[in-house]
mmCIF file as Biopython writes it, N, C-alpha, C and O atoms, coordinates in Angstrom:
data_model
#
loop_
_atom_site.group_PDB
_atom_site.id
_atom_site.type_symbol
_atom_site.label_atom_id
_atom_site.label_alt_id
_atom_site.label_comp_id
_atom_site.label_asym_id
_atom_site.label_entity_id
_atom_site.label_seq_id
_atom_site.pdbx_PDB_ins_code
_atom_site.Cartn_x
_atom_site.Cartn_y
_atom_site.Cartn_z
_atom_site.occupancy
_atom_site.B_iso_or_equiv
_atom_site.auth_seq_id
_atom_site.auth_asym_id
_atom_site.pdbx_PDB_model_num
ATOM 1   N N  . UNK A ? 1  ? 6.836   24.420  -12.599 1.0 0.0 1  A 1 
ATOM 2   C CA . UNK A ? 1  ? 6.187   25.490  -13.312 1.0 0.0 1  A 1 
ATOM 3   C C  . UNK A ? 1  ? 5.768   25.046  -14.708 1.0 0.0 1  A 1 
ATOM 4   O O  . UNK A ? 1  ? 4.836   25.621  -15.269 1.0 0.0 1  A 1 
ATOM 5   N N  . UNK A ? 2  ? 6.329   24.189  -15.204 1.0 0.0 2  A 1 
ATOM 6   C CA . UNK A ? 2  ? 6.047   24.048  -17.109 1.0 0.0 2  A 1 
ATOM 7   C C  . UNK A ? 2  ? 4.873   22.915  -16.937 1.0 0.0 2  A 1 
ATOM 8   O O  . UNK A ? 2  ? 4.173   22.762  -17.938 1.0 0.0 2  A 1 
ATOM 9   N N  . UNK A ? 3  ? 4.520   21.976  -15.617 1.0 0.0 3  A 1 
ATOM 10  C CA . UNK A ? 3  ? 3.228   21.535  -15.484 1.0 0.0 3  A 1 
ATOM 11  C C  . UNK A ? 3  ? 2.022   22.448  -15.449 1.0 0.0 3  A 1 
ATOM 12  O O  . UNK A ? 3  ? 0.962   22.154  -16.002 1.0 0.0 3  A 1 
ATOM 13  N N  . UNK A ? 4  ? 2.210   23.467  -14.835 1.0 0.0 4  A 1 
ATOM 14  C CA . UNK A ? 4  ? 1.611   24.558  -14.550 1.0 0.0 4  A 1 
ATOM 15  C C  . UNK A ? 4  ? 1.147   25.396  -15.944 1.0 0.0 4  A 1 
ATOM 16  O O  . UNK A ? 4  ? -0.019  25.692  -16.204 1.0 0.0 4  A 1 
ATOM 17  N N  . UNK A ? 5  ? 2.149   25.666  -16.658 1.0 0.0 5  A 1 
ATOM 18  C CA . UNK A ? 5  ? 1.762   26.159  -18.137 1.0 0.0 5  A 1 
ATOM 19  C C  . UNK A ? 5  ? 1.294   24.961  -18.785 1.0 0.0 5  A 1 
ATOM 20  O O  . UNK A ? 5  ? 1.009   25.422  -19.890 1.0 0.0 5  A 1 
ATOM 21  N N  . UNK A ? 6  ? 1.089   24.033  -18.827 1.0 0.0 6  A 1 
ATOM 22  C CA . UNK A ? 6  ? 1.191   22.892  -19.879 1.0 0.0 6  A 1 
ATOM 23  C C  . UNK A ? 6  ? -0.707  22.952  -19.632 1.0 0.0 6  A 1 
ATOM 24  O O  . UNK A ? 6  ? -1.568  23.339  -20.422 1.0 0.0 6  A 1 
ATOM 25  N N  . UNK A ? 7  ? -0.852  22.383  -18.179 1.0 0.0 7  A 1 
ATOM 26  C CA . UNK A ? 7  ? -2.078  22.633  -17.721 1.0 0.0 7  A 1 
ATOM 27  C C  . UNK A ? 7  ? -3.106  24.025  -18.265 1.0 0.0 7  A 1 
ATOM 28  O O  . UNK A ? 7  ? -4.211  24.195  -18.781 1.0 0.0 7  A 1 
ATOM 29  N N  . UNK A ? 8  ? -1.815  24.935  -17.719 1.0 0.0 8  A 1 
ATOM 30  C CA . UNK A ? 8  ? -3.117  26.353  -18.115 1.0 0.0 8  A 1 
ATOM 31  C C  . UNK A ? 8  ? -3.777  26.958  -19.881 1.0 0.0 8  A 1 
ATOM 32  O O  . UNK A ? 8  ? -4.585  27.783  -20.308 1.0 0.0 8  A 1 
ATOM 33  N N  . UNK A ? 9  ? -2.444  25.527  -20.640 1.0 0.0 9  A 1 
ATOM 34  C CA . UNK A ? 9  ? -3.222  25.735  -22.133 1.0 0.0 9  A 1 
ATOM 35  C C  . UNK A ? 9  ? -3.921  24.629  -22.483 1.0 0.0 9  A 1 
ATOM 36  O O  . UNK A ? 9  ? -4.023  24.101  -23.590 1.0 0.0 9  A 1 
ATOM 37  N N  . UNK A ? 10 ? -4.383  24.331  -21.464 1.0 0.0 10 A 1 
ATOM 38  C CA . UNK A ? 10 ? -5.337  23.053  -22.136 1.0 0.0 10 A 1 
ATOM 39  C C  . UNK A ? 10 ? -5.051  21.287  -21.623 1.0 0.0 10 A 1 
ATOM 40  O O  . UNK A ? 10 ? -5.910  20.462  -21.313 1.0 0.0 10 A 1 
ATOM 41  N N  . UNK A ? 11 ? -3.991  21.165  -21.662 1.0 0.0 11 A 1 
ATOM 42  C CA . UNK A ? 11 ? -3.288  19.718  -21.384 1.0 0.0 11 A 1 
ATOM 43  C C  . UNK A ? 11 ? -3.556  19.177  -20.150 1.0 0.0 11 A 1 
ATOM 44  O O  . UNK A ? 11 ? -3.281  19.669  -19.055 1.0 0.0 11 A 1 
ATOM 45  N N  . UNK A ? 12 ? -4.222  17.924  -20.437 1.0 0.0 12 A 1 
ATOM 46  C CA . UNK A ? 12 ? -4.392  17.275  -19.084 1.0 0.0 12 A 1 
ATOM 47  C C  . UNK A ? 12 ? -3.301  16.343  -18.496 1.0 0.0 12 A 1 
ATOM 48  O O  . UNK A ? 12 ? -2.324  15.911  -19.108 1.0 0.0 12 A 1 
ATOM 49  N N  . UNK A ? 13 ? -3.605  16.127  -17.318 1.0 0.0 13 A 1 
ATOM 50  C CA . UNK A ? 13 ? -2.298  14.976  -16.949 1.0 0.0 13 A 1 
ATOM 51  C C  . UNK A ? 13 ? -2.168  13.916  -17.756 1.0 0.0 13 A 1 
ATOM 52  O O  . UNK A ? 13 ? -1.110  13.359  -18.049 1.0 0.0 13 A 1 
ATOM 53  N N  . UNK A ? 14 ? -3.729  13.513  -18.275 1.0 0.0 14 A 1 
ATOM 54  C CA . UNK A ? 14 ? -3.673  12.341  -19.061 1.0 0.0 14 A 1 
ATOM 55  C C  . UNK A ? 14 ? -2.870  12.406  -20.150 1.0 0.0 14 A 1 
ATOM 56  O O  . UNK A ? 14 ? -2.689  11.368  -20.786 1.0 0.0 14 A 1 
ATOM 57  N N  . UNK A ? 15 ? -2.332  13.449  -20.507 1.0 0.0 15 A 1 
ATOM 58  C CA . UNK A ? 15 ? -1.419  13.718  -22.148 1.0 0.0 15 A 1 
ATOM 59  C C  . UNK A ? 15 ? -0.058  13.692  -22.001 1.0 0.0 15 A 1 
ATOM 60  O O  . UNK A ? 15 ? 0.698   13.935  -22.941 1.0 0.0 15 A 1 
ATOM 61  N N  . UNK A ? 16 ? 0.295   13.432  -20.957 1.0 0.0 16 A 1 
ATOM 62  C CA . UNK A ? 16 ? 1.836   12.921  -19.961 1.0 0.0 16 A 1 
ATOM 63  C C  . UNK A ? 16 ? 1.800   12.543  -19.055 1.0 0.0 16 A 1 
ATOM 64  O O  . UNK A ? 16 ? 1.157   12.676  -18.013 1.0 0.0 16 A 1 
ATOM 65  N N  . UNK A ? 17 ? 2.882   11.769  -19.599 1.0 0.0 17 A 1 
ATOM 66  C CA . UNK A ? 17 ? 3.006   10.128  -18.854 1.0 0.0 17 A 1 
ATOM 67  C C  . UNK A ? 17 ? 3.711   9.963   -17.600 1.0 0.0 17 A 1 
ATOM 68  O O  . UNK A ? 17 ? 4.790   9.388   -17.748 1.0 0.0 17 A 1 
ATOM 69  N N  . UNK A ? 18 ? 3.492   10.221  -16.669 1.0 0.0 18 A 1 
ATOM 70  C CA . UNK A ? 18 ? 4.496   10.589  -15.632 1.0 0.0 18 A 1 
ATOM 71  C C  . UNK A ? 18 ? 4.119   11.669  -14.583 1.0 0.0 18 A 1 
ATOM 72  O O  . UNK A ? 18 ? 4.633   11.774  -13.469 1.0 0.0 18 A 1 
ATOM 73  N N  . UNK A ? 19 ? 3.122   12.474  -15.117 1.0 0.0 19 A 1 
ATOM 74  C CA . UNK A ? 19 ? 3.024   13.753  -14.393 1.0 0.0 19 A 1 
ATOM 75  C C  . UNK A ? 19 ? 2.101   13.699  -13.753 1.0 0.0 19 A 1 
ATOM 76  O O  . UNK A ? 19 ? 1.100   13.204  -14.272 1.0 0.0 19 A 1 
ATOM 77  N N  . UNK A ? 20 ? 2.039   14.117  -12.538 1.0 0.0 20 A 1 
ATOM 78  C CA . UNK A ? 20 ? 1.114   14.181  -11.369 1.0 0.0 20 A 1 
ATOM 79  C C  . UNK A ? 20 ? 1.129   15.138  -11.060 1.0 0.0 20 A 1 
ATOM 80  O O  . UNK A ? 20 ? 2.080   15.879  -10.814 1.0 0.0 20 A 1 
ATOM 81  N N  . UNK A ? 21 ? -0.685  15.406  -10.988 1.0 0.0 21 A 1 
ATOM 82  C CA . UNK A ? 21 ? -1.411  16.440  -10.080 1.0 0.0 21 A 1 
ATOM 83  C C  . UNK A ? 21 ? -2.345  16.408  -9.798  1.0 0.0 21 A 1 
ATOM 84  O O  . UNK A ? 21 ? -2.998  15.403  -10.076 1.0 0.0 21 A 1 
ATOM 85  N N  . UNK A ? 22 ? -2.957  17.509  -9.071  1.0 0.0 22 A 1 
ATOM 86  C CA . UNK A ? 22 ? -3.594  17.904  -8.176  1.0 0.0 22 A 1 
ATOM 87  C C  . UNK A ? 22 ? -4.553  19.245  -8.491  1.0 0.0 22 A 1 
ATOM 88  O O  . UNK A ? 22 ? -4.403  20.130  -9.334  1.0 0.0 22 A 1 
ATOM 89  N N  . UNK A ? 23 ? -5.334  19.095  -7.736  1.0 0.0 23 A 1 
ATOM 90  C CA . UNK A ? 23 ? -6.362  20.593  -7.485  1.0 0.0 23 A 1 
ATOM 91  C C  . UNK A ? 23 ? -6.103  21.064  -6.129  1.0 0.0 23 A 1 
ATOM 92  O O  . UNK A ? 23 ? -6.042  20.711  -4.951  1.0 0.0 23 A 1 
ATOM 93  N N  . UNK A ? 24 ? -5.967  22.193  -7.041  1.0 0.0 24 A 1 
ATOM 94  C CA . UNK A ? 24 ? -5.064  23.564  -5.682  1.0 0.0 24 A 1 
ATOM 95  C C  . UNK A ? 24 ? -6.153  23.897  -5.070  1.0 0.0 24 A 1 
ATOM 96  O O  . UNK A ? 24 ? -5.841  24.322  -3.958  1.0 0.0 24 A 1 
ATOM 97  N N  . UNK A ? 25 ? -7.300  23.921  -5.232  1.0 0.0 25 A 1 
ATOM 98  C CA . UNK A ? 25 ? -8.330  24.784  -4.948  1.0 0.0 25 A 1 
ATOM 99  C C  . UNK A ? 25 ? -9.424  23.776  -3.850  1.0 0.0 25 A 1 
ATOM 100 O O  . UNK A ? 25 ? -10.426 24.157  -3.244  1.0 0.0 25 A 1 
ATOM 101 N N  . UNK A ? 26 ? -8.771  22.351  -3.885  1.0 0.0 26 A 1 
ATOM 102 C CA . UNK A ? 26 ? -9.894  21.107  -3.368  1.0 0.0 26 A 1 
ATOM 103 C C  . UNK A ? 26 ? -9.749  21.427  -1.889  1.0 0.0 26 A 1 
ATOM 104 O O  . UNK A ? 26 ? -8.704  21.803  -1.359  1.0 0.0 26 A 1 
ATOM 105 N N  . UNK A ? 27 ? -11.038 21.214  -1.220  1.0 0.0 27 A 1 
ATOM 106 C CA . UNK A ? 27 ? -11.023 21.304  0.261   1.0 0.0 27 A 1 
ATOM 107 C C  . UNK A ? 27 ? -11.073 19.606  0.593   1.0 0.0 27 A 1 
ATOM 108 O O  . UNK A ? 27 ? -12.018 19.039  1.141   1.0 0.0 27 A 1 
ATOM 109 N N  . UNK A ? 28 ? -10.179 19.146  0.255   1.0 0.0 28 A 1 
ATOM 110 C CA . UNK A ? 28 ? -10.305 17.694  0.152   1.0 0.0 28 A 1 
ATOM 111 C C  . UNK A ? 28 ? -8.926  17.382  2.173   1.0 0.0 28 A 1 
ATOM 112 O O  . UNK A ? 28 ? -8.395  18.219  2.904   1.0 0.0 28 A 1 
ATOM 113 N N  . UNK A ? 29 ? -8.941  16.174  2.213   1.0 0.0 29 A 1 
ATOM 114 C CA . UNK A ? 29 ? -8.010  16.017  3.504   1.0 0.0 29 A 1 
ATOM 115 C C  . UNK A ? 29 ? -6.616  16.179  2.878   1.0 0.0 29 A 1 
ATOM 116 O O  . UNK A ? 29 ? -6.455  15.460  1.892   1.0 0.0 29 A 1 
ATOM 117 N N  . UNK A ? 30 ? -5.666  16.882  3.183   1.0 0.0 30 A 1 
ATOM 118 C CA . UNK A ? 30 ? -4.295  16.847  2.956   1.0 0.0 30 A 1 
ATOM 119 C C  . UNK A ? 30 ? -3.858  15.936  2.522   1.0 0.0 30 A 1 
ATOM 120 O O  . UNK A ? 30 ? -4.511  14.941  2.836   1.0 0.0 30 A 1 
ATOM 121 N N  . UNK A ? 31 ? -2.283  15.557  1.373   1.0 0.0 31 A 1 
ATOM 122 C CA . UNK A ? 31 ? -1.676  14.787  1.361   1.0 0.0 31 A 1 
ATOM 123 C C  . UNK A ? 31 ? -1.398  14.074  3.004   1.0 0.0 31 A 1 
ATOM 124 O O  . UNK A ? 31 ? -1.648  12.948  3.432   1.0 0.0 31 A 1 
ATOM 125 N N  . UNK A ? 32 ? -0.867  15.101  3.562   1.0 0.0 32 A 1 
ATOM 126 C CA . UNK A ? 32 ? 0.281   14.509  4.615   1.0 0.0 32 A 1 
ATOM 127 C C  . UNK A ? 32 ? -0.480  14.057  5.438   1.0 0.0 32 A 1 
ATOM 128 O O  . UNK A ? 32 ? -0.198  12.986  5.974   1.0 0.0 32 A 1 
ATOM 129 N N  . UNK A ? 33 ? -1.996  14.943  5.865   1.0 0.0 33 A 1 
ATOM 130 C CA . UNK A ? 33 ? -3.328  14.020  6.700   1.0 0.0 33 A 1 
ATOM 131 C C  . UNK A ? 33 ? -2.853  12.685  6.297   1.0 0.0 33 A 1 
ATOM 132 O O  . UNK A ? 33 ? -2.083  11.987  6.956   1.0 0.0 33 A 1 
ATOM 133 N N  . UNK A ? 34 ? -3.385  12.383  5.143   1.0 0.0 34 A 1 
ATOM 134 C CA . UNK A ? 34 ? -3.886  10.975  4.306   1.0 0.0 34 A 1 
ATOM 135 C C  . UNK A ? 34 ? -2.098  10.121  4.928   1.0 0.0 34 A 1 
ATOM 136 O O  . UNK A ? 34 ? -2.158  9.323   5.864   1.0 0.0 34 A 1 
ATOM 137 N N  . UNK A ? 35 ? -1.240  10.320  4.523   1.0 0.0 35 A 1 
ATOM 138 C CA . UNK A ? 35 ? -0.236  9.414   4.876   1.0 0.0 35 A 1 
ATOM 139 C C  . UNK A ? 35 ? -0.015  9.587   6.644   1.0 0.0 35 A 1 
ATOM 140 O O  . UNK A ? 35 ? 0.903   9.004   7.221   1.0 0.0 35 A 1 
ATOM 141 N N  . UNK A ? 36 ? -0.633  10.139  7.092   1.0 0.0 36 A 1 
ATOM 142 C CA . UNK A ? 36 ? -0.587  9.988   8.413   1.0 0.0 36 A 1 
ATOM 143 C C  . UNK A ? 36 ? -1.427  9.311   9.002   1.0 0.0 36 A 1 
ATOM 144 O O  . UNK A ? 36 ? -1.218  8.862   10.129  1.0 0.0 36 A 1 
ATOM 145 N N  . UNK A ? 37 ? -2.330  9.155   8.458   1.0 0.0 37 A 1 
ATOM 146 C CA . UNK A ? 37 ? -3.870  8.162   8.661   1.0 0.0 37 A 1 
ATOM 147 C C  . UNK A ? 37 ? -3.302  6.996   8.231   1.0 0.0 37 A 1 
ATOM 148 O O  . UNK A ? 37 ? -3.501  6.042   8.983   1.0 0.0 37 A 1 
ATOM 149 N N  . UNK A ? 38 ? -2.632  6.774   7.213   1.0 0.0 38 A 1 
ATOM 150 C CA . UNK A ? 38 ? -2.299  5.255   6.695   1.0 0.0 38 A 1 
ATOM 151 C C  . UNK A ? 38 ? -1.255  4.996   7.839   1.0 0.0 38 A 1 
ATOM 152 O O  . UNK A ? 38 ? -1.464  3.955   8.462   1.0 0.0 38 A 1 
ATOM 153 N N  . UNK A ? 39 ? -0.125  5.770   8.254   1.0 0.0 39 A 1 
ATOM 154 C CA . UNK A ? 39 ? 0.749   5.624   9.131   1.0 0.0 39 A 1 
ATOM 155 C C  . UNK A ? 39 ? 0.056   4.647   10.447  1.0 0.0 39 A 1 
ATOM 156 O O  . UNK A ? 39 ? 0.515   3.574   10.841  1.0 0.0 39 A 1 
ATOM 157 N N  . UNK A ? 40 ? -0.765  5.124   10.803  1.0 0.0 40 A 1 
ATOM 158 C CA . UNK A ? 40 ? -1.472  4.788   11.855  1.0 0.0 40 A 1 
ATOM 159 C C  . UNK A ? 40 ? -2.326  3.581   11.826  1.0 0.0 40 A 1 
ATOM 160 O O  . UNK A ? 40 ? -2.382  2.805   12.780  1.0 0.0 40 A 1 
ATOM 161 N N  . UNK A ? 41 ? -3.144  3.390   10.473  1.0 0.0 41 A 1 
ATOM 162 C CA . UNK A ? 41 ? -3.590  2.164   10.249  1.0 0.0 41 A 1 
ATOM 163 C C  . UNK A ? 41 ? -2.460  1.248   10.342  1.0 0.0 41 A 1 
ATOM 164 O O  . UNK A ? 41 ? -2.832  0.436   11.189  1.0 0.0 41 A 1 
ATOM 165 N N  . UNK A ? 42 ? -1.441  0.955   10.005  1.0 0.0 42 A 1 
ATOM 166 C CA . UNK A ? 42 ? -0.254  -0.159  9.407   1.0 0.0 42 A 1 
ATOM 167 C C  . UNK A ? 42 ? 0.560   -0.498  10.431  1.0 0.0 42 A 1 
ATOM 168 O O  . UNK A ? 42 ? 1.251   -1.517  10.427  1.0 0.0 42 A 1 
ATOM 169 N N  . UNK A ? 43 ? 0.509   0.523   11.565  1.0 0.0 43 A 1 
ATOM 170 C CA . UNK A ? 43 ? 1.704   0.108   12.415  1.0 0.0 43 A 1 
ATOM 171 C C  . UNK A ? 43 ? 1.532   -1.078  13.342  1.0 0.0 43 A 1 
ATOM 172 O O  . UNK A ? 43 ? 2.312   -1.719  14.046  1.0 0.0 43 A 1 
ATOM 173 N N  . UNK A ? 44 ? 0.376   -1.135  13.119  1.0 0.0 44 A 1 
ATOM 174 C CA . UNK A ? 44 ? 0.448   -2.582  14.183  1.0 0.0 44 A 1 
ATOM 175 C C  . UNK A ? 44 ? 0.029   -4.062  13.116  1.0 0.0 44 A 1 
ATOM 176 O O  . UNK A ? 44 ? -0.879  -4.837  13.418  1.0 0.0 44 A 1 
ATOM 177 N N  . UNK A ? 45 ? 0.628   -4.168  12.254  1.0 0.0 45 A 1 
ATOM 178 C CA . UNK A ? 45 ? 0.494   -4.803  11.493  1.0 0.0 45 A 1 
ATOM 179 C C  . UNK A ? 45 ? 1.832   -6.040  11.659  1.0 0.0 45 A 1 
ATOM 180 O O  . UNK A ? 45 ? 2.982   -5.642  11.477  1.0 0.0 45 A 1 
ATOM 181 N N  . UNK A ? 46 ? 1.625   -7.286  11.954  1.0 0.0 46 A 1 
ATOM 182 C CA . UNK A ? 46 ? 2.010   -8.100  11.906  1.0 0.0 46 A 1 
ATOM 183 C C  . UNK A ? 46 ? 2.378   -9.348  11.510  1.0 0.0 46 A 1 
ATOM 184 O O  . UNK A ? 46 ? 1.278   -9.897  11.581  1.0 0.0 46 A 1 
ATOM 185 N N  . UNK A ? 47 ? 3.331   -10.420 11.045  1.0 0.0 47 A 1 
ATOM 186 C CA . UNK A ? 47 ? 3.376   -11.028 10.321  1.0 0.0 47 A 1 
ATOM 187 C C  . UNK A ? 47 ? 3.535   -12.446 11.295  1.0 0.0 47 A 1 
ATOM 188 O O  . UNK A ? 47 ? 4.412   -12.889 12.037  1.0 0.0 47 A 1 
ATOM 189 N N  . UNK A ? 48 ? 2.397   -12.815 10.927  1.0 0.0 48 A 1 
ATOM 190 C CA . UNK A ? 48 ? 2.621   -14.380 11.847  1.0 0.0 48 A 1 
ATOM 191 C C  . UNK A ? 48 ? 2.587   -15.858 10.731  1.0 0.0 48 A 1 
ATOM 192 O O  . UNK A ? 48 ? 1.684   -16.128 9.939   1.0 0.0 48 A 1 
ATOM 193 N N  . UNK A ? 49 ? 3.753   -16.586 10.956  1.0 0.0 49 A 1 
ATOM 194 C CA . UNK A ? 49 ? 4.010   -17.543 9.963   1.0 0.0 49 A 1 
ATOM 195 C C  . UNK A ? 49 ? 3.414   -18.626 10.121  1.0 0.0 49 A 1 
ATOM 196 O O  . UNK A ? 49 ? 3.046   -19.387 9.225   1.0 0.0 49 A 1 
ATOM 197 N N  . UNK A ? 50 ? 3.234   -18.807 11.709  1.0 0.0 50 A 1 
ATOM 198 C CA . UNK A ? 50 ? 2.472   -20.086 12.160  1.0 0.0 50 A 1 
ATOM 199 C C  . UNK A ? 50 ? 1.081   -20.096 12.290  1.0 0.0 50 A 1 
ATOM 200 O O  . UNK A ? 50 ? 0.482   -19.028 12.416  1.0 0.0 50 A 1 
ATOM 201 N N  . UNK A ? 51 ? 0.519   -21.110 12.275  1.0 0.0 51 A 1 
ATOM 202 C CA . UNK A ? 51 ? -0.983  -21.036 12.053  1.0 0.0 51 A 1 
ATOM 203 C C  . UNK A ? 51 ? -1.730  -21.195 13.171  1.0 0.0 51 A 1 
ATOM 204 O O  . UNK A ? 51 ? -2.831  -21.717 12.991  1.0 0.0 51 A 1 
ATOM 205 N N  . UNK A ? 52 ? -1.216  -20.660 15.112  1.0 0.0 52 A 1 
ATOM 206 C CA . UNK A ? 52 ? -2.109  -19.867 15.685  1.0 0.0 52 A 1 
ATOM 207 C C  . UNK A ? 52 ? -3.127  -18.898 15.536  1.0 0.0 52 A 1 
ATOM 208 O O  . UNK A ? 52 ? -3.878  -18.520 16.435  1.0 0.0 52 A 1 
ATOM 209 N N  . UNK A ? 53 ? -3.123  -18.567 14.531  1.0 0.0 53 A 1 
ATOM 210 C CA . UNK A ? 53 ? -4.101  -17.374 14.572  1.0 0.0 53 A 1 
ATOM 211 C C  . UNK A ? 53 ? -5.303  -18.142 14.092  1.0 0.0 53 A 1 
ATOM 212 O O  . UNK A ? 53 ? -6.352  -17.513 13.961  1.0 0.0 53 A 1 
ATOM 213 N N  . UNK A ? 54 ? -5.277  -19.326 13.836  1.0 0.0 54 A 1 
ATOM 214 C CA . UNK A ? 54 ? -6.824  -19.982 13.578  1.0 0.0 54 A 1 
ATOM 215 C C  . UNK A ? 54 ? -7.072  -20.769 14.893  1.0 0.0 54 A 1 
ATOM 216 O O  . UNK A ? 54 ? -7.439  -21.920 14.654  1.0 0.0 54 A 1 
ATOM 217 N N  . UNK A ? 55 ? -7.003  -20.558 15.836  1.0 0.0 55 A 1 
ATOM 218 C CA . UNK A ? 55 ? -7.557  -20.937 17.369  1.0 0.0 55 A 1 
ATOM 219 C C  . UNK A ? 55 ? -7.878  -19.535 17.836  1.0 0.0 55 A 1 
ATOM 220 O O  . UNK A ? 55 ? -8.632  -19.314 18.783  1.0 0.0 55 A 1 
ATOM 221 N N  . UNK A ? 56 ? -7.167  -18.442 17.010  1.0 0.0 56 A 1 
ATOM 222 C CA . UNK A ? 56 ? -8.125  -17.088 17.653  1.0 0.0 56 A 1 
ATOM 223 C C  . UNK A ? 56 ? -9.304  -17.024 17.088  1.0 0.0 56 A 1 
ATOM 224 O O  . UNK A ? 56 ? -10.059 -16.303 17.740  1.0 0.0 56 A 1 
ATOM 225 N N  . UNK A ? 57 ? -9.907  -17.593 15.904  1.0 0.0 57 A 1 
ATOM 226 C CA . UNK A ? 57 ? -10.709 -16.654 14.731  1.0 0.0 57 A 1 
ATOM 227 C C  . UNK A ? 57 ? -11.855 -17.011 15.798  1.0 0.0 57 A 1 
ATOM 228 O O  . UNK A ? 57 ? -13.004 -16.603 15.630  1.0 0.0 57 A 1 
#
């Protein structure tokens, strides 16, 4: 709530250091969309040490 007042007199996030937000009002994709989309990009993400993967390229 005191982000909330801090905001509604003027203060931007930029004037504290630490504080994160948002627009309540954005028809933008969800937080939890967005980390569910990344979820999905990453999971098949693999770590190969040996250098087969240059006879795939």
């Amino acid at each position: 709530a005191i982000d909330y007042l801090l905001l509604a007199h003027g203060h931007g996030c930029q004037d504290f250091e630490g504080m994160c937000c948002f627009n309540l009002s954005s028809h933008s994709t969800s937080i939890q969309a967005n980390i569910q989309k990344l979820q999905g990009l990453v999971k098949d993400i693999k770590v190969d040490k040996s250098l087969d993967w240059v006879n795939d390229l």
